[in-house]
TIVOMAR-714710 format. One record per residue (C-alpha): residue number from 1; residue in one letter; x, y, z. Coordinates in nm, 3 decimals, padded with zeros to 5 digits. Layout:
 pos code       u       v       w
 NUM    A       X       Y       Z
...
end
This chain:
 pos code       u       v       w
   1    X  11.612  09.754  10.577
   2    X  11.348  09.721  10.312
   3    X  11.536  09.942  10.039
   4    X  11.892  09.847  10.152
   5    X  11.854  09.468  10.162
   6    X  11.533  09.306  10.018
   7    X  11.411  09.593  09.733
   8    X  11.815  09.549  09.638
   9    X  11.800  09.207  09.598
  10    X  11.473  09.192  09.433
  11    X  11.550  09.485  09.192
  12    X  11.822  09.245  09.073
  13    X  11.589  08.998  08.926
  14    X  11.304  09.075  08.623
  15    X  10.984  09.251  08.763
  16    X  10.753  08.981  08.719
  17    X  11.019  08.695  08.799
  18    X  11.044  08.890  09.103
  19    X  10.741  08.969  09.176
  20    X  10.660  08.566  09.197
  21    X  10.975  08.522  09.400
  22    X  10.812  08.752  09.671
  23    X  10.481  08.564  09.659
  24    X  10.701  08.217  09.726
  25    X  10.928  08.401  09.979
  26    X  10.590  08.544  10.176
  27    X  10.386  08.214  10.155
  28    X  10.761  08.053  10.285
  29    X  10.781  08.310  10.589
  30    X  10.447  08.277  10.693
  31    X  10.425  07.878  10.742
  32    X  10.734  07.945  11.005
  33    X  10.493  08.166  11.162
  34    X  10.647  08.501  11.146
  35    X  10.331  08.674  11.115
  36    X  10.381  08.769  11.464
  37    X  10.690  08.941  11.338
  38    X  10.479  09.172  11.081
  39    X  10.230  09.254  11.277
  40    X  10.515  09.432  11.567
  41    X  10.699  09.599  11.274
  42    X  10.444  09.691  11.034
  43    X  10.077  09.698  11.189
  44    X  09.921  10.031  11.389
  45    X  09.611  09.896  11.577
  46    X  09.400  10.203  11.674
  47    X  09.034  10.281  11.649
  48    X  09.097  10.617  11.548
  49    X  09.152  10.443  11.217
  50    X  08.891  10.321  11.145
  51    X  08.629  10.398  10.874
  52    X  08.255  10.281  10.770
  53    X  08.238  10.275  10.447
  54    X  07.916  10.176  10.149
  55    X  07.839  10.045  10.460
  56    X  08.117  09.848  10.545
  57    X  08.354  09.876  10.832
  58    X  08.737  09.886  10.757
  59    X  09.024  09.831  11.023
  60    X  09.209  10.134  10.860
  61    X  09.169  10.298  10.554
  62    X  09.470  10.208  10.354
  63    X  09.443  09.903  10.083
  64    X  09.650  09.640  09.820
  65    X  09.521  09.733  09.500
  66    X  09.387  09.481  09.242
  67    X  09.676  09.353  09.024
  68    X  09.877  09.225  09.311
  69    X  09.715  08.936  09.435
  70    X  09.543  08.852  09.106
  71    X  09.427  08.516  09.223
  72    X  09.369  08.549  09.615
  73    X  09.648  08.347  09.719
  74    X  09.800  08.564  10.002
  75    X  09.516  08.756  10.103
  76    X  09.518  08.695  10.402
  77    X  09.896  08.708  10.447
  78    X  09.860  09.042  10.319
  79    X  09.686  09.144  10.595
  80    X  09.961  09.079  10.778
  81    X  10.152  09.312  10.684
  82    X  09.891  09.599  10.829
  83    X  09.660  09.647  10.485
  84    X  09.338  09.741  10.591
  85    X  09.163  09.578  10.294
  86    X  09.286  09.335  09.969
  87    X  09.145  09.377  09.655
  88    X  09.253  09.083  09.469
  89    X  09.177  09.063  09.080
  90    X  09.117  09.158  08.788
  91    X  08.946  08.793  08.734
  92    X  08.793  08.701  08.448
  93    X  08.536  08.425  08.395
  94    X  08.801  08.201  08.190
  95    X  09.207  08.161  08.287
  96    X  09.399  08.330  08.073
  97    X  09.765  08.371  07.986
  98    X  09.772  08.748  07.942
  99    X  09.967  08.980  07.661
 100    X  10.335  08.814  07.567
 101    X  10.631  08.859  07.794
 102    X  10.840  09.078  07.890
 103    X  10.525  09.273  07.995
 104    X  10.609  09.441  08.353
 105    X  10.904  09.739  08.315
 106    X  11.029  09.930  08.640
 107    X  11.129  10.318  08.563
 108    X  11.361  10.297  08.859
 109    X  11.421  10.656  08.795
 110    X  11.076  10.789  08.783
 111    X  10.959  10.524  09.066
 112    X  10.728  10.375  08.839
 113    X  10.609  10.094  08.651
 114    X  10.510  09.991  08.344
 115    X  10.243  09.689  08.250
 116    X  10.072  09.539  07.993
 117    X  09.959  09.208  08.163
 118    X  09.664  09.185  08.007
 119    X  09.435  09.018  08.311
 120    X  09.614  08.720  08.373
 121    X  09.475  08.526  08.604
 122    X  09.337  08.188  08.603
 123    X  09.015  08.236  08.643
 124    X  08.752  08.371  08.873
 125    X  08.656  07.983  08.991
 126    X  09.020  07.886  09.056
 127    X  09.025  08.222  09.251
 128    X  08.690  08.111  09.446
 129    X  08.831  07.789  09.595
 130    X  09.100  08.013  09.790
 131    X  08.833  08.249  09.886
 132    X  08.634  07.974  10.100
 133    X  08.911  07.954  10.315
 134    X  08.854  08.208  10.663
 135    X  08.946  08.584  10.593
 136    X  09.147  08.796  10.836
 137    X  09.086  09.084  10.645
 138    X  08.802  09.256  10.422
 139    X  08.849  09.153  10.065
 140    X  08.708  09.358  09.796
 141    X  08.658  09.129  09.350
 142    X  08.819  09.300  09.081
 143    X  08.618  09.175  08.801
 144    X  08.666  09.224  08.403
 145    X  08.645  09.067  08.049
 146    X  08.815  08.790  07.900
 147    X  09.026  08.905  07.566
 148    X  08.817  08.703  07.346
 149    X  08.509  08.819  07.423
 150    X  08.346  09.138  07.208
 151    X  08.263  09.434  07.404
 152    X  07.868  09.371  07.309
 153    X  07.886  09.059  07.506
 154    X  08.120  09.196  07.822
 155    X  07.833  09.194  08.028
 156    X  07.816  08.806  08.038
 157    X  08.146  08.775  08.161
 158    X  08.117  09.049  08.482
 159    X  07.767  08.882  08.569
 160    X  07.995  08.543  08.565
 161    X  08.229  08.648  08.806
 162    X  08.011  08.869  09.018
 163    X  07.776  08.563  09.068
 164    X  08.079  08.288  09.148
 165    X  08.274  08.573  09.363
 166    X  07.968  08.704  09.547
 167    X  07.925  08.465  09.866
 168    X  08.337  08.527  09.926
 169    X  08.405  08.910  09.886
 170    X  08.325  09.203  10.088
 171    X  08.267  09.470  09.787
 172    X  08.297  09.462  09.363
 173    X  08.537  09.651  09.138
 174    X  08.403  09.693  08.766
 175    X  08.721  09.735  08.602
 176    X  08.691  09.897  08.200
 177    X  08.950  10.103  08.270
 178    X  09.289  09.876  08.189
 179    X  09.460  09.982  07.867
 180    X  09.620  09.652  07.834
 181    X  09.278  09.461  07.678
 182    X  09.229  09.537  07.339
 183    X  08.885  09.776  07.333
 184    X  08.830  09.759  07.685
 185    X  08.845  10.138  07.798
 186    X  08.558  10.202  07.489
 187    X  08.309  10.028  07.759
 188    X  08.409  10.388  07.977
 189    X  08.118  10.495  07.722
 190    X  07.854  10.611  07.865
 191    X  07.571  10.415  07.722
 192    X  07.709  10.043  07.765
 193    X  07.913  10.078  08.086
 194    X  07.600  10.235  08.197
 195    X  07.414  09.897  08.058
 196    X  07.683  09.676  08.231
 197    X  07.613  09.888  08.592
 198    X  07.245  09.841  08.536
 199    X  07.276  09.450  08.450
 200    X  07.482  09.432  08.808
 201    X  07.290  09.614  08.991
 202    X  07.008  09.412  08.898
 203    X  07.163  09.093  08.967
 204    X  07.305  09.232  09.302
 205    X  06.913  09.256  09.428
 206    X  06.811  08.938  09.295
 207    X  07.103  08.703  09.443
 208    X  07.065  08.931  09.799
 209    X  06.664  08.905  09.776
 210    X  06.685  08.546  09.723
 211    X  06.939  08.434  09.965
 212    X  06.794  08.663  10.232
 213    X  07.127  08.868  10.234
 214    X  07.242  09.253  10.212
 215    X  07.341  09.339  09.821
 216    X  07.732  09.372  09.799
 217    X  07.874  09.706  09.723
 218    X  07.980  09.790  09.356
 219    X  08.241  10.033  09.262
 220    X  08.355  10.161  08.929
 221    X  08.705  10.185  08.887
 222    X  08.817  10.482  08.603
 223    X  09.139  10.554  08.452
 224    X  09.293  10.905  08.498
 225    X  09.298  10.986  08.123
 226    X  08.946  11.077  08.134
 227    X  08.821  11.442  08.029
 228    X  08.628  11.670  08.226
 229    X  08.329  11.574  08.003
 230    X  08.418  11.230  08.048
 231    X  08.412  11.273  08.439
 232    X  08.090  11.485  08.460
 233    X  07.974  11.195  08.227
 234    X  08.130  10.932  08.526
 235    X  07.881  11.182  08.750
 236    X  07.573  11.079  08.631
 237    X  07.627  10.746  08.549
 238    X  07.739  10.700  08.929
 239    X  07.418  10.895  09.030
 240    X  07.193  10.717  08.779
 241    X  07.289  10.349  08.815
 242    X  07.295  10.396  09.209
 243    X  07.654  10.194  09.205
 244    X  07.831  10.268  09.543
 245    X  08.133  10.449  09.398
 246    X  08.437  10.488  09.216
 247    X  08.784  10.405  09.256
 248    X  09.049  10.650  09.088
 249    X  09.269  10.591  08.952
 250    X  09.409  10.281  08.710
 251    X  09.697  10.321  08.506
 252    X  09.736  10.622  08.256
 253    X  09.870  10.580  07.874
 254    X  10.020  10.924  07.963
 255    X  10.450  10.936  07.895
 256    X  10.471  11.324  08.009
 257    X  10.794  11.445  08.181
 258    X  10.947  11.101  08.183
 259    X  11.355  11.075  08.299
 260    X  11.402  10.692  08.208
 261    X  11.554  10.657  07.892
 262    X  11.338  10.646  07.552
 263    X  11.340  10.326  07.502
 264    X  11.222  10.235  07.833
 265    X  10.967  10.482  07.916
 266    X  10.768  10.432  07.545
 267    X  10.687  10.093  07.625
 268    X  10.324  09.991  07.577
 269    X  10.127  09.947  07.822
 270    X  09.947  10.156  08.177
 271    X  10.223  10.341  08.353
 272    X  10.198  10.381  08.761
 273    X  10.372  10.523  09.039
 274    X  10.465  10.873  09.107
 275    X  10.439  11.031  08.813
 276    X  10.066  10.917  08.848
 277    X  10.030  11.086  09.189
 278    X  09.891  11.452  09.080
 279    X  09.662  11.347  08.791
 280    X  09.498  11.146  08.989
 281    X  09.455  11.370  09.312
 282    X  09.307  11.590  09.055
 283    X  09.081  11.335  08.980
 284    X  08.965  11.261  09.305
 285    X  08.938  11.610  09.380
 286    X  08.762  11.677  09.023
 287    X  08.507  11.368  09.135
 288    X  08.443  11.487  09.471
 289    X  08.408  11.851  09.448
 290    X  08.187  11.820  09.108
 291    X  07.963  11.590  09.262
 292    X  07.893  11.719  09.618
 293    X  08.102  11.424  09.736
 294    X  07.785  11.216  09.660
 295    X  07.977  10.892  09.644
 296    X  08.279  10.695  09.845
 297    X  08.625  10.746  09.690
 298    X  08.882  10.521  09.697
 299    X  09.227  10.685  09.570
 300    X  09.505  10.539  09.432
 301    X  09.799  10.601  09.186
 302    X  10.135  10.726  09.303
 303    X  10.119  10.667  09.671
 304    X  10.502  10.683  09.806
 305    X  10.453  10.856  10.113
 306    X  10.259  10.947  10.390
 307    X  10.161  11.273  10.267
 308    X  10.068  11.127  09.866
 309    X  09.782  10.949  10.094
 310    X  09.695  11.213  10.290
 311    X  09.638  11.434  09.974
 312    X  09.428  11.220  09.854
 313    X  09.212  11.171  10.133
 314    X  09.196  11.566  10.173
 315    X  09.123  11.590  09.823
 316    X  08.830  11.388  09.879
 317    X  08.928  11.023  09.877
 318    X  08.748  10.782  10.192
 319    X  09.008  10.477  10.162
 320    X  09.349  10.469  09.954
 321    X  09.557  10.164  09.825
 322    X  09.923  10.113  09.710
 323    X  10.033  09.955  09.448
 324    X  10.405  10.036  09.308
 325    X  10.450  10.247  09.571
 326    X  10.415  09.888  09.776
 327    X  10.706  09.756  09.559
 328    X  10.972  10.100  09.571
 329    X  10.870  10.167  09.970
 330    X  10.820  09.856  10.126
 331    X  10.531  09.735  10.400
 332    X  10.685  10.036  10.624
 333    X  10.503  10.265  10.427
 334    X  10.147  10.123  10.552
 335    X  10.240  10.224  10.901
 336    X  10.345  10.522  10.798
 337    X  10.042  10.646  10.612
 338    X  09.855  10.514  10.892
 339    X  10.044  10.724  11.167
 340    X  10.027  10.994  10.993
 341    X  09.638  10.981  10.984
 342    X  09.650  10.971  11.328
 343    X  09.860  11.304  11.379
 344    X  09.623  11.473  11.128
 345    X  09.352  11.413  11.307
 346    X  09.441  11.522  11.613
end
């Protein structure tokens, strides 16, 4: 139904013209009250899935990654649809208007997607008045940097948005990993993202001390062009900083073994989908195996099917989350991986 009908219809339209037509056509569905229709097609209720995590408990262990709800306006109709957890972001302390369209590109052949948004979103306090509203489901801040500010004052603008986000979200997600902000990934560096982790940390103790509340958890998300130095390097700073752990992947810069045509496929900007889905397995397993699975994993990049999740969680990943493979598979596929959990566990 999903790929024969609605991804069909949707394909016909631009990716990010369509991606805002599904936003209107899900906000439009839900006020006639078919979430009782999602939930029979598309949810799997069942214990068996669920998982405690930086000491959090999740329904079941399959996520929206950041990027898709950008400014928490269907969180919570999200979780209709059998999502586990929504990570909504990347915010930034200011609105901004992102890179210059066209900026979103589907590589229908390769199932994959290329961006350069450029963290638009309009703004972390816009997001925050949505947040106050009840959750049905956990919600985890992407936070980042606005364009305009230099990398030697970054730190400013994540202690912004952790401090305005932190009475309405579940977990953090440090995000230097996007290649679509000039000089972002250089704060990957081990000295200042270690400064920025410290800085957060810090502040996570002092809001939770005062207020009498448990700190939030803080995870790092990396991208998957990192070298083994630069992981061992992700290793310690993990370790040292005491941060909670590290989602992998983000987008790669990577063009290898491409079939969309030239033109296409050299666009700028962070490429996902399946030809993501074994670099950053390897990642995960690189992370946990390297580090005596010290820290929580989430995994994500190139998750079509049922089995691209359970790799990943047998490579050493605690949680997943779709993104594009969201878009190309439909809601189905959360039931899927979820089923399929099930049956491997058994």
């Amino acid at each position: 139904m999903y790929k024969i009908v609605i991804r069909s219809l949707l394909f016909l339209l631009d990716a990010e013209t369509a991606h805002h037509f599904s936003f209107a056509m899900i906000r439009f569905c839900s006020s006639l009250g078919l979430t009782r229709l999602y939930k029979s097609l598309f949810v799997l209720q069942d214990p068996r899935l669920e998982r405690k995590v930086f000491g959090i408990k999740f329904k079941n262990p399959v996520g929206l990654a950041a990027g898709f709800d950008k400014d928490a306006k269907l969180f919570n109709e999200f979780s209709d649809f059998g999502f586990g957890f929504i990570e909504i972001g990347t915010l930034t302390p200011k609105g901004q208007e992102g890179n210059p369209k066209k900026r979103l590109f589907r590589l229908i052949t390769d199932k994959a997607i290329i961006n350069r948004m450029g963290f638009n979103n309009q703004g972390v306090f816009d997001a925050v008045e949505r947040l106050k509203k009840k959750h049905r489901v956990l919600v985890g801040g992407n936070i980042g940097k606005n364009k305009l500010t230099p990398n030697e004052d970054a730190v400013k603008d994540y202690l912004i948005c952790f401090d305005a986000l932190f009475d309405h979200v579940d977990y953090f997600v440090v995000n230097v990993s996007s290649p679509n902000t000039p000089g972002l990934r250089e704060l990957q560096d081990k000295k200042p993202l270690t400064d920025i982790l410290v800085q957060l940390k810090r502040e996570n103790t002092l809001i939770a001390t005062k207020r009498k509340l448990k700190e939030k958890p803080i995870l790092l998300k990396i991208a998957p062009d990192l070298t083994s130095e630069q992981l061992f390097d992700i290793i310690d700073i993990v370790k040292t900083t005491k941060i909670d752990g590290v989602i992998a992947t983000n987008t790669t810069i990577e063009r290898k073994g491409l079939k969309s045509h030239l033109t296409l496929a050299e666009e700028k900007g962070g490429l996902s989908g399946k030809p993501l889905t074994d670099r950053s397995t390897e990642v995960i397993r690189f992370l946990a195996e390297r580090s005596g699975k010290a820290f929580p994993i989430i995994g994500v990049g190139g998750i079509h099917s049922a089995q691209d999740a359970v790799d990943k969680l047998e490579a050493g990943a605690d949680l997943v989350q779709l993104y594009t493979g969201f878009v190309y598979e439909g809601p189905g596929l959360i039931r899927r991986i979820n089923k399929a959990i099930l049956e491997a566990s058994e």
